[in-house]
BAVEXLO-474803 format. One line per 8 residues: their letters; for each residue x, y, z of C-alpha. Coordinates in Angstrom, 2 decimals, padded with zeros to 5 digits. Layout:
BEGIN
a> X Y Z | ...
END
This chain:
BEGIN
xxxxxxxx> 041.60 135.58 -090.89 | 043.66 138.73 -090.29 | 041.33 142.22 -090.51 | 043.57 142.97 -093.10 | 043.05 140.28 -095.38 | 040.78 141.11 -098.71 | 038.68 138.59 -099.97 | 037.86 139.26 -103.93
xxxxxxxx> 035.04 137.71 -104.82 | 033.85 137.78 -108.67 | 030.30 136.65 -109.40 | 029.45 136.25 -113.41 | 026.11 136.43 -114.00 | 023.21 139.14 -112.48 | 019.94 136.92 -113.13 | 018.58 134.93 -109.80
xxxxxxxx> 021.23 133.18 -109.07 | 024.07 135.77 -109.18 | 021.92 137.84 -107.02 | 021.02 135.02 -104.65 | 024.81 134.32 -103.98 | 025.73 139.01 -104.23 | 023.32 139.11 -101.45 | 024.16 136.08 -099.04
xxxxxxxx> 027.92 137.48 -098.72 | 026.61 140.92 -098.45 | 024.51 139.72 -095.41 | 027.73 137.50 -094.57 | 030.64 139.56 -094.69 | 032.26 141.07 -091.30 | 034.97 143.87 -091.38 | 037.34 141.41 -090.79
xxxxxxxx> 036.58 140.16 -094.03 | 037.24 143.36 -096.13 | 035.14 141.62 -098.90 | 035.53 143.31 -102.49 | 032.06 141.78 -104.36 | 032.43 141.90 -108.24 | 028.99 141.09 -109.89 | 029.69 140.93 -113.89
xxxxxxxx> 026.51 141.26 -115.63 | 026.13 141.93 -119.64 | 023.30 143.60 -118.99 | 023.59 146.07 -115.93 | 019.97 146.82 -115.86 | 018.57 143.64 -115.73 | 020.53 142.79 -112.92 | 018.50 140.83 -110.16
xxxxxxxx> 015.89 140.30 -112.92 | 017.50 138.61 -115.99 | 015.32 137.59 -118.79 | 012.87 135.62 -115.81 | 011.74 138.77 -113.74 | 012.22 141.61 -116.32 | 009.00 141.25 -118.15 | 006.05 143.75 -117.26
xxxxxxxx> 003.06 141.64 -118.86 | 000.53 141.49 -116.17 | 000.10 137.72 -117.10 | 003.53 136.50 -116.72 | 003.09 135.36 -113.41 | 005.52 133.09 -110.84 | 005.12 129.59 -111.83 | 005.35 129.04 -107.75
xxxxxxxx> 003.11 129.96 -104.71 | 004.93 133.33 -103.25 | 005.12 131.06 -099.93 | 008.31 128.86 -101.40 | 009.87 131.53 -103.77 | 011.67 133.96 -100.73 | 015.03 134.57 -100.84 | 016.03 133.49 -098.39
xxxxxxxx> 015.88 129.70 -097.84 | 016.26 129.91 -093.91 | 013.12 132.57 -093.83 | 010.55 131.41 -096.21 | 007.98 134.56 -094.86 | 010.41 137.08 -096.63 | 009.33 137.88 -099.74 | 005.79 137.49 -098.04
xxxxxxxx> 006.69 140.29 -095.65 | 008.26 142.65 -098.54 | 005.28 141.91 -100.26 | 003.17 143.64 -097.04 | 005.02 145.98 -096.50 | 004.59 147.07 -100.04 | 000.86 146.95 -099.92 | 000.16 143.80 -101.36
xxxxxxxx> -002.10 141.07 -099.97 | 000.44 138.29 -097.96 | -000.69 135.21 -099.26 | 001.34 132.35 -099.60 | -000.57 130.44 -101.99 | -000.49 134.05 -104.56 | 001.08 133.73 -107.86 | 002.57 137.36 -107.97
xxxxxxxx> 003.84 139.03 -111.46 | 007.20 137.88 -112.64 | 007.95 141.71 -112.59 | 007.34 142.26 -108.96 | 009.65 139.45 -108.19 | 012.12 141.45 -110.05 | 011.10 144.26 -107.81 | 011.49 142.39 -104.61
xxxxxxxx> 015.08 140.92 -105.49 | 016.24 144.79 -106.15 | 015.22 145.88 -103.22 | 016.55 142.97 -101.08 | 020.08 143.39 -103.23 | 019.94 147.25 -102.77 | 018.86 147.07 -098.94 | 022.02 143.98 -098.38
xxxxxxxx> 024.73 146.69 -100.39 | 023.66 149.31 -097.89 | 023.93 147.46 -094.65 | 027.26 145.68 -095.52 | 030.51 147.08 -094.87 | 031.77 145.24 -097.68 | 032.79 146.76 -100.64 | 030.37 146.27 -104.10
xxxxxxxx> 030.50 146.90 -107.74 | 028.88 146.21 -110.74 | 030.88 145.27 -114.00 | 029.00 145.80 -117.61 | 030.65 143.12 -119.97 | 030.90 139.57 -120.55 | 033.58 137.25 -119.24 | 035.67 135.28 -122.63
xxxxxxxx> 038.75 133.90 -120.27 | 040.04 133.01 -116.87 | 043.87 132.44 -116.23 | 044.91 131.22 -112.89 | 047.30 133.19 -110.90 | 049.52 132.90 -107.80 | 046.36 133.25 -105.17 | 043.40 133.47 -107.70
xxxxxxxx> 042.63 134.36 -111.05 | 042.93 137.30 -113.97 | 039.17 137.52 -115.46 | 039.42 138.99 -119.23 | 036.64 140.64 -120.32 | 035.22 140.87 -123.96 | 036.35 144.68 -124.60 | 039.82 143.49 -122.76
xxxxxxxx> 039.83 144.33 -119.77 | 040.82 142.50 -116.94 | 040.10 141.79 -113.47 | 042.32 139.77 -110.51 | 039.99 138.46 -107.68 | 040.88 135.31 -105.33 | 037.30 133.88 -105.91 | 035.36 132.99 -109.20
xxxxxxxx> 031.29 132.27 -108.78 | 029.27 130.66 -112.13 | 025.91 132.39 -112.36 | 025.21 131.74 -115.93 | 021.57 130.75 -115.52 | 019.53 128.68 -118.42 | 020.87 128.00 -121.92 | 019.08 128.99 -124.63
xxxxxxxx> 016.81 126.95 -127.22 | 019.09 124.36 -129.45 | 019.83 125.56 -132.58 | 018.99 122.17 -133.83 | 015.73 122.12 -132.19 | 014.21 119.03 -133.51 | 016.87 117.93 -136.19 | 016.47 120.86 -138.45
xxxxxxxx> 018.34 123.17 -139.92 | 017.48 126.59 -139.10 | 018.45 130.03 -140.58 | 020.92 132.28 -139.58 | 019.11 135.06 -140.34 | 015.40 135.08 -142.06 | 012.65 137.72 -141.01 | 010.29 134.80 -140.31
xxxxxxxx> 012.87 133.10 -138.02 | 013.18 133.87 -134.12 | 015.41 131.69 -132.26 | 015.06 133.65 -128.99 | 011.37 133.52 -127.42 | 012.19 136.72 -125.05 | 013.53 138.53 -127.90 | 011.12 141.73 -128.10
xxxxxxxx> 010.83 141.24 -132.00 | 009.29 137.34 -130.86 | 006.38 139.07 -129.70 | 005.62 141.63 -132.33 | 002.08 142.58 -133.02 | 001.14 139.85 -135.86 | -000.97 141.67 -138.68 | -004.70 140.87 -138.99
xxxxxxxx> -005.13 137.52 -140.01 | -001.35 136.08 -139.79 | -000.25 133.41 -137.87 | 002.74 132.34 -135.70 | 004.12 129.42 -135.48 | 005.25 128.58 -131.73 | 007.97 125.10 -131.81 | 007.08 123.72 -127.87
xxxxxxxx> 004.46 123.76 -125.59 | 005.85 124.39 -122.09 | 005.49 127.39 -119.93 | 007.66 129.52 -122.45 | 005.86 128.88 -125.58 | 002.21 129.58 -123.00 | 003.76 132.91 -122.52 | 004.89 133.80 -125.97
xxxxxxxx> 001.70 132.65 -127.15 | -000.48 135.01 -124.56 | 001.60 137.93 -125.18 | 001.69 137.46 -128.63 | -002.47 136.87 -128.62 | -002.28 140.06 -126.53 | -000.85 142.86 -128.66 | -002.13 140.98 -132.08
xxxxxxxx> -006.01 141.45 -131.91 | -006.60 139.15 -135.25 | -004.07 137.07 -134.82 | -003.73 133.73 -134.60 | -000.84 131.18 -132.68 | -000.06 127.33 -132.96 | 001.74 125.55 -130.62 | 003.53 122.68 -131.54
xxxxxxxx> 005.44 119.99 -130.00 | 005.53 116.08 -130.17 | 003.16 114.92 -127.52 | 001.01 118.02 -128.08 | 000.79 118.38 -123.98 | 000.62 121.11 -121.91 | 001.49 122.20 -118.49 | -001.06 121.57 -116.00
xxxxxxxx> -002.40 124.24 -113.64 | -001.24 124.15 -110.00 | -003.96 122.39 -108.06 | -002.37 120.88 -104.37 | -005.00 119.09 -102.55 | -003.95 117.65 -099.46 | -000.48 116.85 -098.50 | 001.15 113.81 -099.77
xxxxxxxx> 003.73 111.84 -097.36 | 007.33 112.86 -097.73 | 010.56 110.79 -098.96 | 012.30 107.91 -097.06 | 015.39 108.76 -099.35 | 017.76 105.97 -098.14 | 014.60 102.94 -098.56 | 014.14 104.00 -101.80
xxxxxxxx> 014.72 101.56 -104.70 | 017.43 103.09 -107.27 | 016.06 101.45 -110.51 | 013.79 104.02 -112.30 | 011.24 101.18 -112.98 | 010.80 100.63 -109.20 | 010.50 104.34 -108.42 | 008.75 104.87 -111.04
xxxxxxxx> 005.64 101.90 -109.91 | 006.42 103.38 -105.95 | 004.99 107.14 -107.00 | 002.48 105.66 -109.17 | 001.43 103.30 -105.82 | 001.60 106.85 -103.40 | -000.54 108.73 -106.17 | -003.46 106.40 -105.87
xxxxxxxx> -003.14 105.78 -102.14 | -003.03 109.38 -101.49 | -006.04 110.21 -103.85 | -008.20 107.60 -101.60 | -007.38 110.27 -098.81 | -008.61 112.98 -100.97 | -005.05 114.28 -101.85 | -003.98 115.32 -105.33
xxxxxxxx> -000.74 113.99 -107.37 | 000.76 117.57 -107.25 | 000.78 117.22 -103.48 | 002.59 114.12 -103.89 | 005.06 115.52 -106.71 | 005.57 118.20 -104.44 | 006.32 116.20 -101.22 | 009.34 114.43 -102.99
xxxxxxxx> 010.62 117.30 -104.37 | 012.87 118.48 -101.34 | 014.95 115.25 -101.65 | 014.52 114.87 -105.60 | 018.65 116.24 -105.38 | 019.93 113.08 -102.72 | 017.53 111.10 -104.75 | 019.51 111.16 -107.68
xxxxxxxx> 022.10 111.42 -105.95 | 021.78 107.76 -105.17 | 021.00 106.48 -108.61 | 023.40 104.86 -110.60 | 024.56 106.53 -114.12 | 022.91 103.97 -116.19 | 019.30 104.73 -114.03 | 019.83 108.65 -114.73
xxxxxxxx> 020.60 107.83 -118.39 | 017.06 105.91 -118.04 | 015.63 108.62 -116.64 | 016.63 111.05 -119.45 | 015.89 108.95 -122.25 | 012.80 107.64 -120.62 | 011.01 109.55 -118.04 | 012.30 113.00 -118.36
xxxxxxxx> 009.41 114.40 -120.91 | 006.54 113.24 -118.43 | 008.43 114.67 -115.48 | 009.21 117.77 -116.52 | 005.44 118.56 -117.86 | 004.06 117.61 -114.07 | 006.69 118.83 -112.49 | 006.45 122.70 -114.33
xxxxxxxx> 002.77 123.88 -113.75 | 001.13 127.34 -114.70 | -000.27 129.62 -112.32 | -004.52 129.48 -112.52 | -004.63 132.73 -114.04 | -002.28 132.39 -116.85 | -003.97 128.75 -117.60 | -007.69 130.21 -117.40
xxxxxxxx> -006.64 132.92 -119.94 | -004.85 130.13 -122.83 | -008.36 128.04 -122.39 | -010.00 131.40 -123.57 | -007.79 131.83 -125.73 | -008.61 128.11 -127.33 | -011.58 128.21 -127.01 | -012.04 131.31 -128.95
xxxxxxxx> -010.24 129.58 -131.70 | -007.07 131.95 -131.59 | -005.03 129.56 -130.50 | -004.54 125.78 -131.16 | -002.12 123.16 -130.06 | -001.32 119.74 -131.19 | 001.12 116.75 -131.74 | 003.44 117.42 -134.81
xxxxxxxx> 006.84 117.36 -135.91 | 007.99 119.42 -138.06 | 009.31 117.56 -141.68 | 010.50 120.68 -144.27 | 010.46 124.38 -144.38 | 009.95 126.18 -147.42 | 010.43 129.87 -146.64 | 008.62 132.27 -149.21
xxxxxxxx> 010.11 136.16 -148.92 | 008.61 137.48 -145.36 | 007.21 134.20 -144.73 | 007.80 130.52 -144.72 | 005.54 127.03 -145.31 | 006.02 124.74 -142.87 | 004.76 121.39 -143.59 | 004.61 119.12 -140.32
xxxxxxxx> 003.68 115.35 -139.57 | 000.25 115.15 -137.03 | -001.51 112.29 -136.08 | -003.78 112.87 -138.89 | -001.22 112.89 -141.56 | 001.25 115.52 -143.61 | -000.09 119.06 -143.27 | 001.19 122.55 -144.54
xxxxxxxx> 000.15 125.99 -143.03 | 002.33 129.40 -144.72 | 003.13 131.16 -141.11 | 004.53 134.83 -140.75 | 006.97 134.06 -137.73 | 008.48 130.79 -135.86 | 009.64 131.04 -132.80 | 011.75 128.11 -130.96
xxxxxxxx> 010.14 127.69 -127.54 | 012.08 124.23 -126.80 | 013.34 125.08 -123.69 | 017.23 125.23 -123.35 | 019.30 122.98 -124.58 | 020.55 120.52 -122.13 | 023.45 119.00 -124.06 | 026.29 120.83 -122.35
xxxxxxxx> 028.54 119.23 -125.18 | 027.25 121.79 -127.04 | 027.63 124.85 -125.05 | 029.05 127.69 -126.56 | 029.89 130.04 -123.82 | 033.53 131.48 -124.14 | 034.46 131.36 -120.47 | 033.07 127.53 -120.48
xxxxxxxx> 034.91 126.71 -123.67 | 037.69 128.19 -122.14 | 037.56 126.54 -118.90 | 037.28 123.07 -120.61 | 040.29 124.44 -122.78 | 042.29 124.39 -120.23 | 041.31 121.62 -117.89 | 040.20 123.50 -115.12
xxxxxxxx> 036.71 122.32 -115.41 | 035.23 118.95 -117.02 | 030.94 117.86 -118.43 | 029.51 116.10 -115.42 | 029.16 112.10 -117.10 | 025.81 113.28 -118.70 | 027.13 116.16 -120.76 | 024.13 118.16 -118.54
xxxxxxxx> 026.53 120.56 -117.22 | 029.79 120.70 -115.17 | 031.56 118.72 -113.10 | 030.98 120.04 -109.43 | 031.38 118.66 -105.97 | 028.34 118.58 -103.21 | 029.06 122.35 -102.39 | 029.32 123.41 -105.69
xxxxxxxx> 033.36 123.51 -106.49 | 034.57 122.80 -110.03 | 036.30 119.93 -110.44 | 038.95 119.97 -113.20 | 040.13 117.91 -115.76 | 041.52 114.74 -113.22 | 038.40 115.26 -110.85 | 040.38 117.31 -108.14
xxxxxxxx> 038.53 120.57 -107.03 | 039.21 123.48 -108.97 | 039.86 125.86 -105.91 | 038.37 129.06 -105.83 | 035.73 128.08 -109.23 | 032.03 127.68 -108.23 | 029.07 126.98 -109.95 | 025.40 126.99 -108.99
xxxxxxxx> 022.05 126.66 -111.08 | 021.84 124.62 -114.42 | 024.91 124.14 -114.84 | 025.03 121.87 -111.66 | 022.37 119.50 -113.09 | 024.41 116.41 -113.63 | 025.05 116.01 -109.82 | 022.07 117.88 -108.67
xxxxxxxx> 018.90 117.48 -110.98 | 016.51 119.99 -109.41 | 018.96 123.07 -110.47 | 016.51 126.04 -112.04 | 013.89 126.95 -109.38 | 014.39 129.64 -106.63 | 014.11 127.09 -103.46 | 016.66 125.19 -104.99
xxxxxxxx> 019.13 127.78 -106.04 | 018.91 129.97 -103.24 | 020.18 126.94 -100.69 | 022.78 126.47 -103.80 | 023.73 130.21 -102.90 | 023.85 130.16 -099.05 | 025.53 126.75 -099.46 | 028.74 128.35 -101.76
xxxxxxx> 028.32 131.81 -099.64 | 029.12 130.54 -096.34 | 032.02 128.23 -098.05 | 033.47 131.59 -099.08 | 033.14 133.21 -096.03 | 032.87 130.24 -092.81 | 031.76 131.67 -089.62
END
């Protein structure tokens, strides 16, 4: 590459992942390079935090030990080390506030930007269009502006709840109705002796429900989903043996009796089943990988609940303090699903369907705390409406997000790689499963950073 050469790099979306890939071709880039980063971020100052690592409640806490959440996926002491240096206690098995994560990807970003010789900028707005162009693309903003780069990265992080959320028809508008859980008016103080009404059970309703129980001193929260489970607390005993990926059956009844099989055999050697999950979980991506589309259908339809509630644990603090919680009787969780709404001025009576028959309960607020919605067919997003519009990108088979190649190139409409469109995090889920946590995304973003900028 000639030293005059520019390479113009546009990254949309400042959460994790946009950061992730920001800093990897900070670290990356040579003067030879005369690199021109673009990070477009709706929110300028959440960036490096997005909705994950912006909150300041001392009880949202990482879901992961600080030892696998640095970073940097070649150096997994980092965040441990920033973490010293700032005066904290460097211990990998610490689950540290979400907020000081936040704190530590700032720094890292801000420290990378300094160093760098190449050139970086930070974009308010939200991307609504992308039109190729001889060598690269014209980005249009929202407000209408536009921006020519040679390089287009997908940071878009998780989609929000489904409006849909268990076959109902929601409001538009109603003041007992919040469709966003990190919305601040979810977690308004409830008046004494009014209730919430929490739809999931998973580590986002846990936290709307503890910060809701915190600022709302005679309150009370239900959680509500259709097993009625929760998360279990992170508890690794032992270490369980690791993954043979190419011996592996590829019919999810086989691999489903082969973990049950290494779960007991393990427990006679005094391991634990989270050491086991654990131990497949750096090959879970050439794992499915190897599975057919009709097995990953079966795993979706079949095993994805039970997975997904072993595989997402709470950190023991937060867990100990929503067992006070129910045991003090603030807070109650069980099967249901929900059957009619009948709202009634500021609040609404929900009548729901339990295992011990049809119950009512008038609530002041609902919030949806299903987890995103995985059915990419219904994704919203301008720029991927627009990229489907216009062939440049296609669903992956399973409507779970777009189709991508190993590295993470778009592939468009006839399956040939989209060049310079790149995609990492959820939206890669259809070829790579494990696609939301940081060990996974941040070799996503090393992976696409030194395919932008070899050697």
């Amino acid at each position: 590459m000639a030293a005059t050469d520019t390479v113009r790099v546009a990254i949309i979306g400042g959460g994790f992942s946009g950061t992730a890939v920001a800093w990897q071709l900070l670290r990356l880039a040579a003067p030879e390079h005369a690199l021109e980063l673009t990070l477009i971020e709706r929110q300028p100052a959440a960036l490096g935090r997005g909705v994950a690592y912006a909150t300041r409640d001392p009880l949202h806490l990482l879901n992961t030990p600080a030892g696998e959440m640095s970073l940097d996926p070649q150096d997994p002491q980092d965040l441990l080390r920033w973490w010293a240096a700032a005066g904290g206690e460097a211990d990998a098995r610490a689950f540290l506030p979400r907020g000081t994560y936040g704190d530590y990807l700032v720094s890292r970003l801000n420290e990378a930007v300094e160093a760098s010789p190449a050139r970086f900028r930070v974009v308010p707005g939200e991307v609504v269009g992308l039109l190729p162009e001889p060598g690269g693309f014209r980005l249009r903003l929202a407000d209408g502006a536009c921006l020519n780069v040679e390089q287009v990265v997908l940071a878009l992080g998780l989609r929000p709840p489904g409006s849909g959320a268990w076959g109902l028809t929601w409001p538009e508008q109603a003041p007992w109705f919040e469709p966003d859980p990190w919305a601040p008016s979810a977690t308004r103080p409830l008046p004494a002796g009014e209730e919430a009404l929490l739809l999931g059970t998973g580590l986002t309703a846990i936290d709307v429900a503890l910060r809701l129980l915190g600022r709302s001193e005679a309150g009370r929260v239900t959680l509500l989903s259709r097993r009625g489970q929760v998360p279990p607390a992170w508890q690794v005993v032992g270490v369980g043996g690791g993954l043979d990926v190419a011996a592996l059956p590829t019919r999810m009844s086989q691999l489903c009796r082969q973990l049950r099989a290494q779960v007991a055999w393990e427990a006679q050697r005094g391991a634990s089943w989270q050491a086991v999950l654990d131990s497949w979980r750096p090959d879970l991506n050439a794992l499915w990988q190897r599975l057919p589309l009709v097995e990953r259908r079966r795993f979706l339809r079949h095993a994805k609940g039970w997975w997904e509630q072993h595989r997402q644990r709470l950190a023991p603090p937060v867990a100990a303090a929503f067992e006070r919680a129910r045991a003090e009787g603030r807070l109650v969780v069980q099967p249901a699903r929900v059957q009619r709404l009948r709202p009634s001025g500021e609040a609404v009576t929900v009548e729901w369907r339990s295992p011990h028959g049809l119950e009512s309960r008038q609530v002041s607020r609902v919030v949806v705390c299903t987890g995103p919605d995985g059915n990419h067919r219904r994704n919203r997003h301008p720029l991927v409406l627009d990229l489907l519009g216009t062939g440049l990108a296609r669903l992956d088979p399973l409507h779970l997000g777009l189709d991508v190649d190993e590295v993470g190139c778009l592939r468009d409409e006839d399956g040939l790689p989209s060049r310079g469109l790149w995609a990492l995090g959820p939206l890669r889920k259809g070829g790579a499963w494990e696609s939301t946590a940081v060990p996974e995304l941040a070799r996503q973003a090393a992976a696409i950073a030194h395919a932008l900028l070899p050697g």
